[in-house]
Backbone as CSV, one residue per row, in Angstrom:
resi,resn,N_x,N_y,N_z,CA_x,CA_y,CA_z,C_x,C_y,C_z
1,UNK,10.984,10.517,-21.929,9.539,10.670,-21.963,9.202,12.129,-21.654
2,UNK,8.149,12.616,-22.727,8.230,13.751,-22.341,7.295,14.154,-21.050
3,UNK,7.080,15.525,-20.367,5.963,15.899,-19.196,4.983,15.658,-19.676
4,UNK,4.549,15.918,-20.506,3.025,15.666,-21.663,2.535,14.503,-21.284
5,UNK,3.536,13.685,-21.663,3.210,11.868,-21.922,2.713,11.439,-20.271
6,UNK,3.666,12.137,-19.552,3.775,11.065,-18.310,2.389,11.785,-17.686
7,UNK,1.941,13.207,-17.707,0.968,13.605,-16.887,-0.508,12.868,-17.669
8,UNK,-0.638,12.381,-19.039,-1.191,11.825,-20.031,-1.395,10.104,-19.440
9,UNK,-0.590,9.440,-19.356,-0.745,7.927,-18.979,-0.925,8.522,-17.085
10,UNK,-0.722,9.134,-16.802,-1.189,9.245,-15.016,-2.101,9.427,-14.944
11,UNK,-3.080,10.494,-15.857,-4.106,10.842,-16.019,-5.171,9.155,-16.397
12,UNK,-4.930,8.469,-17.329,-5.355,7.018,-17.703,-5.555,6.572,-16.479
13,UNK,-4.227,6.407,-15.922,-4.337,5.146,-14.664,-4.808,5.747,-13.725
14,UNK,-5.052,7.445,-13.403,-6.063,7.472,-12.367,-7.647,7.055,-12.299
15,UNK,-7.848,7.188,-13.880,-9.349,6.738,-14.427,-9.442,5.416,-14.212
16,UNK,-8.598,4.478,-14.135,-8.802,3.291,-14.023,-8.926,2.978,-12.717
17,UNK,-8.029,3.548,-11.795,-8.172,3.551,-10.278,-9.298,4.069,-9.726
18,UNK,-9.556,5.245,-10.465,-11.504,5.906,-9.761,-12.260,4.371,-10.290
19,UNK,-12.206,3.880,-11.336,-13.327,3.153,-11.444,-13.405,1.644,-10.515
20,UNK,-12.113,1.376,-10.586,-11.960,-0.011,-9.994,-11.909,0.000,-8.235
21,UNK,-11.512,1.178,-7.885,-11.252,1.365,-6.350,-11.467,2.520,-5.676
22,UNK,-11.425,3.938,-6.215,-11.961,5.173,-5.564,-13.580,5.547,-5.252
23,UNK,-13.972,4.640,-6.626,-15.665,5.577,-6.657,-16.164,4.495,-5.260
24,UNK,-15.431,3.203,-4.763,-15.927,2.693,-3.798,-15.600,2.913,-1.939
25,UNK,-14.382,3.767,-2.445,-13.566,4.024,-0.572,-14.707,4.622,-0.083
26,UNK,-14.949,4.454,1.728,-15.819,4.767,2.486,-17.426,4.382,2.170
27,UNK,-17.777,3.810,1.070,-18.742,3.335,0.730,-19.500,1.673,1.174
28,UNK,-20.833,1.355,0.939,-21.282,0.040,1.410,-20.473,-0.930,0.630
29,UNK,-20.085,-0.521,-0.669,-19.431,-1.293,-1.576,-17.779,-1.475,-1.245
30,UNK,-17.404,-0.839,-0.112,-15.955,-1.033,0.132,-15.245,-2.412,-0.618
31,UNK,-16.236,-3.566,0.065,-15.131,-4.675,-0.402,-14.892,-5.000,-1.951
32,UNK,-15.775,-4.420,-2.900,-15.929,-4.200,-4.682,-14.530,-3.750,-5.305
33,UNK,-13.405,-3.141,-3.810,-11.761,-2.392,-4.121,-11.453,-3.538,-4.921
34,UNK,-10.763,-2.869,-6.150,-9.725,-4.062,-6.777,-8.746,-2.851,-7.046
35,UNK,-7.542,-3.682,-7.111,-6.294,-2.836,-7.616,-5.619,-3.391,-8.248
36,UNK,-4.569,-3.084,-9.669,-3.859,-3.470,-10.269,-2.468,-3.612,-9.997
37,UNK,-1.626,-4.425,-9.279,-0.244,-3.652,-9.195,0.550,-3.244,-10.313
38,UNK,0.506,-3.226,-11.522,1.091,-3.017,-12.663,0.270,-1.082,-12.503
39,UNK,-0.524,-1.054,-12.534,-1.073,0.280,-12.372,-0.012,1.108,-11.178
40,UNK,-0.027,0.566,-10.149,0.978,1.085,-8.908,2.418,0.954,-9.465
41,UNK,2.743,0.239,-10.086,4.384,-0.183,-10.141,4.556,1.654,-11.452
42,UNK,3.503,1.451,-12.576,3.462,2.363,-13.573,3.504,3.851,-12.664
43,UNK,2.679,3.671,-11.863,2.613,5.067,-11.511,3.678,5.715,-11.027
44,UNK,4.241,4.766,-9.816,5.629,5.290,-9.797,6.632,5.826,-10.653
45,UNK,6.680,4.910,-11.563,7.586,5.357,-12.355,7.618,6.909,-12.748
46,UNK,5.947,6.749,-13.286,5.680,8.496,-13.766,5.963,9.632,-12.724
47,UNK,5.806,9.364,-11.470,5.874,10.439,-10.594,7.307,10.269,-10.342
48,UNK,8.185,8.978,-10.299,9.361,9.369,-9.799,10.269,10.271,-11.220
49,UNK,9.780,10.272,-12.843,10.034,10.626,-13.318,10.079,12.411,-13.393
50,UNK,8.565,12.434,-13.315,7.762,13.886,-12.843,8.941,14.677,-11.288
51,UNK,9.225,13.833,-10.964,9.941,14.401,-9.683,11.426,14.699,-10.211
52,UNK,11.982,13.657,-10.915,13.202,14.671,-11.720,13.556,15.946,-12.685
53,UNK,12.075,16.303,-12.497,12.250,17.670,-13.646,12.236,18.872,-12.393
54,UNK,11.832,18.329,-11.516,12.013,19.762,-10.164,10.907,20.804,-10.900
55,UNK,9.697,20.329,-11.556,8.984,21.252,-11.963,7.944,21.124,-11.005
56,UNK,7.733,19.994,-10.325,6.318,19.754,-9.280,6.881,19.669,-8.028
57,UNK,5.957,19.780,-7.115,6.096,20.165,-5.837,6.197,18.820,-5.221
58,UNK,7.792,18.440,-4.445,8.277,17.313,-4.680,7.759,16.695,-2.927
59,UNK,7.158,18.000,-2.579,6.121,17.537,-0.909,5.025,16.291,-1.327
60,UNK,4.355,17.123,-2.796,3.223,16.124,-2.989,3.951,14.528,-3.757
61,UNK,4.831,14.718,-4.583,4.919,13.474,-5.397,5.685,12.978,-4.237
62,UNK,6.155,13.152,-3.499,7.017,12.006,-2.212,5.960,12.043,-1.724
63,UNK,4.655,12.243,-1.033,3.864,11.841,-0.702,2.496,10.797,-1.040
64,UNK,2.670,10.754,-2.642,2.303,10.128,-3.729,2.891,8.238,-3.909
65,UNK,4.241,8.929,-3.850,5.101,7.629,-3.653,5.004,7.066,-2.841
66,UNK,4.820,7.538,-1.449,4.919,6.721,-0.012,3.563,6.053,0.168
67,UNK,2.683,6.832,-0.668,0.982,5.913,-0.397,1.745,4.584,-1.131
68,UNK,1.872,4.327,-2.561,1.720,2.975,-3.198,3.167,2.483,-2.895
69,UNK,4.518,2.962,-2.244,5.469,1.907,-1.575,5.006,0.404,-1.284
70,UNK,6.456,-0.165,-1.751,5.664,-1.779,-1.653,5.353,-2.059,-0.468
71,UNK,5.845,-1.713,0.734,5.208,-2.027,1.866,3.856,-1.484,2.488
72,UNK,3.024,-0.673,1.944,2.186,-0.008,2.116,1.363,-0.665,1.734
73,UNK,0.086,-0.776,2.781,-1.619,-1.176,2.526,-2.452,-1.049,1.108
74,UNK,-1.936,0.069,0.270,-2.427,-0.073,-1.272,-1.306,-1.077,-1.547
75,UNK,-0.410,-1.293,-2.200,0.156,-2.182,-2.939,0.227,-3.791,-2.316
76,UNK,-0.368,-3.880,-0.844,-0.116,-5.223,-0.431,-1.322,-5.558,-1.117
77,UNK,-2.485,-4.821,-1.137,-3.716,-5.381,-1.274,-4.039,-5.402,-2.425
78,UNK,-2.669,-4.980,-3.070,-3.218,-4.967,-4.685,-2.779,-6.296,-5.524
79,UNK,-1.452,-6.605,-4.249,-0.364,-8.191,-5.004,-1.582,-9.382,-3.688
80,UNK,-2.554,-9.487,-2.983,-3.077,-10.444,-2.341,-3.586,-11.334,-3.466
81,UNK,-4.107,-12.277,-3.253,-4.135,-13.286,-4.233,-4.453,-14.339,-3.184
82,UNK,-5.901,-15.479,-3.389,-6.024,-16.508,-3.241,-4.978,-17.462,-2.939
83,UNK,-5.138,-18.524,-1.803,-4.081,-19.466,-2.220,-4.820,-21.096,-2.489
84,UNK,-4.687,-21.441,-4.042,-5.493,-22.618,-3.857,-4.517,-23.749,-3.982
85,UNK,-4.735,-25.227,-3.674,-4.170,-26.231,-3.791,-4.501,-27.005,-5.135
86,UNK,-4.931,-26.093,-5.984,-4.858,-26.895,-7.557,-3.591,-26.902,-8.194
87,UNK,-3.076,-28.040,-8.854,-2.225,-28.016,-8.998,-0.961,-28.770,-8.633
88,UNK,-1.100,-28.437,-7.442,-0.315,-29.345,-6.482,-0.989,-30.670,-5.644
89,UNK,-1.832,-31.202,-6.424,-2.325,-32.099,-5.530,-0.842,-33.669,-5.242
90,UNK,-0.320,-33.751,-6.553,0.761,-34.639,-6.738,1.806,-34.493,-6.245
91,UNK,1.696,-32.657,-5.575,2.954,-33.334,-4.718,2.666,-32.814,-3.458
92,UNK,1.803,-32.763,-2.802,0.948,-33.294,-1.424,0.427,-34.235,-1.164
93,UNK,0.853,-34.866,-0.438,-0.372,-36.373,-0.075,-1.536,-35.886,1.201
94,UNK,-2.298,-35.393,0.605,-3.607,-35.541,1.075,-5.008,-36.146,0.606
95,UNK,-5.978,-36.118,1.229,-7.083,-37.103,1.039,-8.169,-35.675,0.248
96,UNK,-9.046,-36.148,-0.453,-9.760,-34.843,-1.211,-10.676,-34.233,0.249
97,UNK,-11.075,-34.844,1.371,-11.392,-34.074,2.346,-10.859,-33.091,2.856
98,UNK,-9.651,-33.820,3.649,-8.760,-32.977,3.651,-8.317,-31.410,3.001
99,UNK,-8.369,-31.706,1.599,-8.140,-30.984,0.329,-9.426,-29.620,0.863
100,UNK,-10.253,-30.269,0.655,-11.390,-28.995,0.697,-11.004,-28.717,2.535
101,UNK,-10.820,-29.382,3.373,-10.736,-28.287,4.670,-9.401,-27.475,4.580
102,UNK,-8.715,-27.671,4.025,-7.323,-26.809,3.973,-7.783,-25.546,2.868
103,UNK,-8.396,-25.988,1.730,-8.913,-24.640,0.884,-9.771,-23.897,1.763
104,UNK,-10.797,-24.425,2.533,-11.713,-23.434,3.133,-10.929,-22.677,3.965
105,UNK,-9.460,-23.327,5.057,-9.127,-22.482,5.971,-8.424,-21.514,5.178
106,UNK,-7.516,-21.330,3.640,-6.974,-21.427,3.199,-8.083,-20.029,2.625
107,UNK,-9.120,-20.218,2.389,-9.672,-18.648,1.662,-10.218,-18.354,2.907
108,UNK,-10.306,-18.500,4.174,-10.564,-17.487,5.621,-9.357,-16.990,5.846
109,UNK,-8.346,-17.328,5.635,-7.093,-16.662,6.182,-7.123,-15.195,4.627
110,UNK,-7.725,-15.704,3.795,-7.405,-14.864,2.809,-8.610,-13.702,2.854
111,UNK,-9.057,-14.103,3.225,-10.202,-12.940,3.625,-10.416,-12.325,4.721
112,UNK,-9.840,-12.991,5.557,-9.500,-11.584,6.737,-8.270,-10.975,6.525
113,UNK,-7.324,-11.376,5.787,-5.833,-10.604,4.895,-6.999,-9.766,4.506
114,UNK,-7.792,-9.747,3.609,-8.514,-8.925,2.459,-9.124,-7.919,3.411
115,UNK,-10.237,-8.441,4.151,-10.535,-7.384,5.124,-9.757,-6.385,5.537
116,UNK,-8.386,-7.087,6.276,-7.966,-6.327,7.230,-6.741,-5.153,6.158
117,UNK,-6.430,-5.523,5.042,-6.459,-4.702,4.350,-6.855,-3.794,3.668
118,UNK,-7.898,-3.837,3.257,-9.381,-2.971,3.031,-9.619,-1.719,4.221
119,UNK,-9.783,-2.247,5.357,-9.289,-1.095,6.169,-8.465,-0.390,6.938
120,UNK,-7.125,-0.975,6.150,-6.074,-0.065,6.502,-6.035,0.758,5.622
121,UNK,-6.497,0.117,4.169,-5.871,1.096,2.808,-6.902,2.305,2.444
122,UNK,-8.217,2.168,3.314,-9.591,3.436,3.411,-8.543,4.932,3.062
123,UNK,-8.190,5.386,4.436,-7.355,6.589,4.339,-6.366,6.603,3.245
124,UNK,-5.342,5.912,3.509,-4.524,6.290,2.355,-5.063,5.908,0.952
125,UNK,-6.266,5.482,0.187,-6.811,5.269,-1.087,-7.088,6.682,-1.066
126,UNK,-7.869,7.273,-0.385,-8.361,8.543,-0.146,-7.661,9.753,-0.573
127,UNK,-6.592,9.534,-0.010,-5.275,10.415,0.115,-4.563,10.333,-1.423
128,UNK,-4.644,9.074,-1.747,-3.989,9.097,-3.018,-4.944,9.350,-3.856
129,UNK,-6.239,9.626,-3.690,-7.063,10.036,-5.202,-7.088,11.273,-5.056
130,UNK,-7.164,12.106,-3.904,-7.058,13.506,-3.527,-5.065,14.050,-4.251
131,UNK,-4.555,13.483,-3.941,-2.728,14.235,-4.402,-2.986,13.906,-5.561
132,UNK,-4.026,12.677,-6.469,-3.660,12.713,-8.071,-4.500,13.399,-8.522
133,UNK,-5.569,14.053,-7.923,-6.582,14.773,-8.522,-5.505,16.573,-8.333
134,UNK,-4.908,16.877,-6.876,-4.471,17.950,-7.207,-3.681,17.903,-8.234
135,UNK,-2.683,17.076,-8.416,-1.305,16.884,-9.287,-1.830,17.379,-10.841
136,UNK,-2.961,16.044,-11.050,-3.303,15.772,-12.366,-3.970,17.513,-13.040
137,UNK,-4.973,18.068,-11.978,-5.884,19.097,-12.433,-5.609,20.451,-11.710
138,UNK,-4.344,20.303,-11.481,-3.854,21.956,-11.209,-3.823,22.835,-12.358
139,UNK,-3.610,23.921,-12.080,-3.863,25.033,-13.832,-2.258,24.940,-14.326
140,UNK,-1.304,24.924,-13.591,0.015,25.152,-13.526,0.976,24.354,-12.754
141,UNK,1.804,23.878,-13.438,3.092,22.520,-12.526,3.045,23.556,-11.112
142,UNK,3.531,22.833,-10.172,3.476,23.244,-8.476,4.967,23.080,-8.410
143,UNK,5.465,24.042,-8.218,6.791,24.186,-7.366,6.773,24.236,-6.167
């Protein structure tokens, strides 16, 4: 792949990330964050690619990488996901009461996950739209 291509699709998926999750960090709209992990998994790739040409300044793209690492507050909050009991009703024996008090506790546990991810990932969202904005709109690759 050439440098062209990869600074070209990074450039894409940062536009998609300002719209879906940057234009909202520190804002009333905080909880509006959505993230793609296919967007995070892609990006890596490009920067760990970008990092084998030793043409960019390998302070910022390892610092790039370590924001969306799978263990990190962007990528947990990007794989969170609902947990519902559709589906499985046949192979649980519960009563449909039941059913709805286990979904309700079942999206509170998922929304203080969501919360409490939301503000861990403030700073580092921040951080990562700031290193792709230098990366992306420098005049010249950074050694």
């Amino acid at each position: 792949m050439k440098i062209s291509e990869s600074l070209q699709r990074m450039e894409g998926i940062y536009h998609a990330l300002h719209e879906d999750c940057f234009v909202y960090v520190g804002t009333l709209l905080h909880d509006e964050i959505t993230l793609q992990p296919n967007h995070l998994k892609e990006l890596r790739v490009l920067v760990e690619h970008l990092k084998s040409t030793d043409l960019y300044n390998t302070l910022l793209l390892n610092a790039i990488l370590n924001l969306v690492d799978y263990d990190q507050p962007i990528y947990q909050l990007s794989v969170l996901r609902p947990i519902t009991l559709d589906g499985y009703e046949e192979k649980i024996d519960v009563l449909y009461h039941e059913k709805i008090s286990i979904e309700k506790e079942l999206q509170k546990i998922y929304q203080n996950q969501r919360k409490r991810l939301l503000r861990e990932s403030r700073e580092p969202l921040t951080k990562l739209s700031r290193f792709l904005e230098q990366l992306l709109y420098a005049k010249e690759p950074v050694g």
